[in-house]
N, C-alpha and C positions, 0 to 999 in steps of 0.2 A: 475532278480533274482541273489541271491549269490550261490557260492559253497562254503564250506569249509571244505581244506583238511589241516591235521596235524596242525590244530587251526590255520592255515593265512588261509586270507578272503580275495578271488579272485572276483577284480572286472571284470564281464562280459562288453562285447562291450554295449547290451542294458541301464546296471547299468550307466555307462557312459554317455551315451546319454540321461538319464534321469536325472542323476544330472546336464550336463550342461542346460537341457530347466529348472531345477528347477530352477538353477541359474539365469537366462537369466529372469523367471517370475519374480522371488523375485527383481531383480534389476528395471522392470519396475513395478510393484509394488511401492519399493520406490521412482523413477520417480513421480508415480502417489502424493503421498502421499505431496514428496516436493513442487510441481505444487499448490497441495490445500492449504498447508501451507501459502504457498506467496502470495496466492490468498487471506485470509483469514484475512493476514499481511495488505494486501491494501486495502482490505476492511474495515478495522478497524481503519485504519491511513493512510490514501494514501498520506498524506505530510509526515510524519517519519515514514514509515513501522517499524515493530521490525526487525533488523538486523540480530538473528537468523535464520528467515527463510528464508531470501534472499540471491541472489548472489548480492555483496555489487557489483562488478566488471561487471556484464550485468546491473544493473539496470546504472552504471557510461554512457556505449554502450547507454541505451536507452534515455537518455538527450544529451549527444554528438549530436546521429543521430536526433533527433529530434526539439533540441533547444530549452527545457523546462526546468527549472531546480527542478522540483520535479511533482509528480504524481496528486498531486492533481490539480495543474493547468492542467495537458494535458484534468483529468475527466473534467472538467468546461467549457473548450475549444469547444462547442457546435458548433462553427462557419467550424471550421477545424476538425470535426468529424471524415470521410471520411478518410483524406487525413491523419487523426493521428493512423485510424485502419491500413492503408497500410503500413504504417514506422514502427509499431510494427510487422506487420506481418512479413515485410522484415525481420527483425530482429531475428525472430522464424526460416526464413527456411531459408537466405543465407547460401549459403557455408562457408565451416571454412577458412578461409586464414592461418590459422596454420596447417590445412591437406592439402596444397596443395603444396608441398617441392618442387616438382617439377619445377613451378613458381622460385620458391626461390633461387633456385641451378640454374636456368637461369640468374637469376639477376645475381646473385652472380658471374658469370662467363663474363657476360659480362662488369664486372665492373672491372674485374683482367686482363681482357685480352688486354692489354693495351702496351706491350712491345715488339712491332713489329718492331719499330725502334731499338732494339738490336735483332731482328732476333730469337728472343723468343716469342716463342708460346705454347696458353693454349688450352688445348680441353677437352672434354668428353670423358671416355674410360671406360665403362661399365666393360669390363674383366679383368684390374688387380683388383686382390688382395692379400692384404695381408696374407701370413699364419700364423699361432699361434707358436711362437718359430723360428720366420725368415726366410723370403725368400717371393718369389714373385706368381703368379698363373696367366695366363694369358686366360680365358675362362670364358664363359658367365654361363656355369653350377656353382649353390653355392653348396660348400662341410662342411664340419659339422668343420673342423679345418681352417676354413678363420674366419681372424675377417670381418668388415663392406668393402663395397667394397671402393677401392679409389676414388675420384668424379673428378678429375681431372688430368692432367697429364702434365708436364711441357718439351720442347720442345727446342732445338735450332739445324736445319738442321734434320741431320738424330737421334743426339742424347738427350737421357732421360737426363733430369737435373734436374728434381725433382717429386713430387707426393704432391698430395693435398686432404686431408680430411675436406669437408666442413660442418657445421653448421652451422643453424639459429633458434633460441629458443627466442622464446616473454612468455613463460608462466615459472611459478614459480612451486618446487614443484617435483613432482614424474618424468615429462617430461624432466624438464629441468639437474637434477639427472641422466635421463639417457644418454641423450645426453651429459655429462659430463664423465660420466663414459668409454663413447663410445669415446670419446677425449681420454680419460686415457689410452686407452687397445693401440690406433695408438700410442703415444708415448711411452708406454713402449716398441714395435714391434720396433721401428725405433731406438731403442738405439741398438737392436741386429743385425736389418739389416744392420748399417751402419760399422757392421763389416764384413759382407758378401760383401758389397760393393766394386766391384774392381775400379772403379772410384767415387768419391765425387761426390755424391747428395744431395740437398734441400728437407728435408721434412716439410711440411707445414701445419697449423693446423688454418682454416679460421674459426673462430667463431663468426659469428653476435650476439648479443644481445641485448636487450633493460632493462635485468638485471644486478642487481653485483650478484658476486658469490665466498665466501670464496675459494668456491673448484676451481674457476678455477685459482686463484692464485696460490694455493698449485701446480697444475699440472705444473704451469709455474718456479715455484722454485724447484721443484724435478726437468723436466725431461730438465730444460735448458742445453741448447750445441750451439757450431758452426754453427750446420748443421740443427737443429731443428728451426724452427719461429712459434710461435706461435700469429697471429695478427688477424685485420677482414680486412673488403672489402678496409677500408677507410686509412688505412694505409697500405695493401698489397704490393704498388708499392717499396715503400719509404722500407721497411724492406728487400722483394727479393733484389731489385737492392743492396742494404748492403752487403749482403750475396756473389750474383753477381759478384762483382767488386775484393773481396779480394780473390776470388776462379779462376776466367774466366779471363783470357784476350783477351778483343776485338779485334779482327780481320779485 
């Protein structure tokens, strides 16, 4: 129920809790609705479904995994019935490999960690972070004024030489936006901290992807510097050790 005092409308805790199940209904609802669509789509034309109601991008997934290259051959496929219901099903409930970052940031780490012979080392270190308007945070508790936490943290003997913000983005769109945007906020931070800095540090911005992206140019022509690398896995080494050589002398 509402109250209303001096004409604003106070939403109560229950109001709340029932717009998000209403929400939550309505979206599977339209779940339901797209499922029948495609269904309807394939039934009507299972060699050129209509494009409207499909994901153009799952049904690409379901010929990959399958080896078929359209729907009406897998229906006719009588022989491999079975074994054609198992590979769709697979495909209904695998796991997302794009929810699973965790994976990702392993890979990712152990493909950077590679510069042992200069006595540099990469690790995991869950407690920095950055703070909003510069400076560093070193503790497992998140506070309301950290941007995203650091994913890496760069290494030689006892001392910090740099900080790493990883990414890995395969999809296009709202996601990949935001993981850009979250690139954005690290680089704008790093142009303030490196005034804070009493010694020269590397900061480092790993971004895997499998798209192009105007905006990630843009961020690379705004917020370039010295001290700033903006690369991925596969040229990680080759751009640190750059950076590296014209700052450190080997010992």
């Amino acid at each position: 129920m509402t109250s209303i005092q001096n004409k604003n409308i106070h939403i109560t805790e229950t109001d709340e809790k029932d717009i998000t199940t209403k929400l939550v209904e309505q979206r599977n609802e339209r779940q339901y609705i797209n499922n029948k669509n495609a269904y309807d789509a394939i039934k009507h034309d299972s060699k050129n479904p209509k494009k409207d109601n499909i994901n153009e991008k799952a049904l690409e997934r379901i010929f990959t995994f399958t080896g078929y290259e359209n729907l009406e051959d897998i229906k006719r496929d009588k022989v491999n019935y079975e074994e054609n219901i198992m590979k769709l099903s697979a495909l209904c409930i695998a796991k997302n490999a794009s929810r699973q970052g965790i994976k990702d940031e392993s890979l990712q780490l152990e493909n950077i960690n590679i510069l042992q012979e200069y006595d540099i080392h990469i690790s995991k270190d869950g407690k920095i972070k950055p703070i909003k308007g510069g400076g560093i945070r070193k503790t497992k508790i998140k506070k309301i004024d950290e941007l995203k936490t650091i994913d890496f943290l760069i290494t030689r003997g006892d001392n910090e030489l740099g900080y790493i913000t990883a990414k890995v983005s395969s999809g296009e769109g709202g996601h990949q936006d935001n993981v850009l945007e979250e690139l954005s906020n690290f680089c704008e931070w790093t142009l303030i901290q490196q005034q804070n800095d009493k010694e020269k540090k590397c900061y480092i911005v790993l971004y895997d992807s499998s798209n192009t992206s105007n905006m990630i140019n843009e961020i690379i022509n705004k917020y370039k510097n010295d001290n700033l690398i903006i690369t991925n896995t596969k040229n990680f080494k080759n751009d640190f050790l750059k950076w590296f050589n014209v700052n450190y002398i080997l010992e």
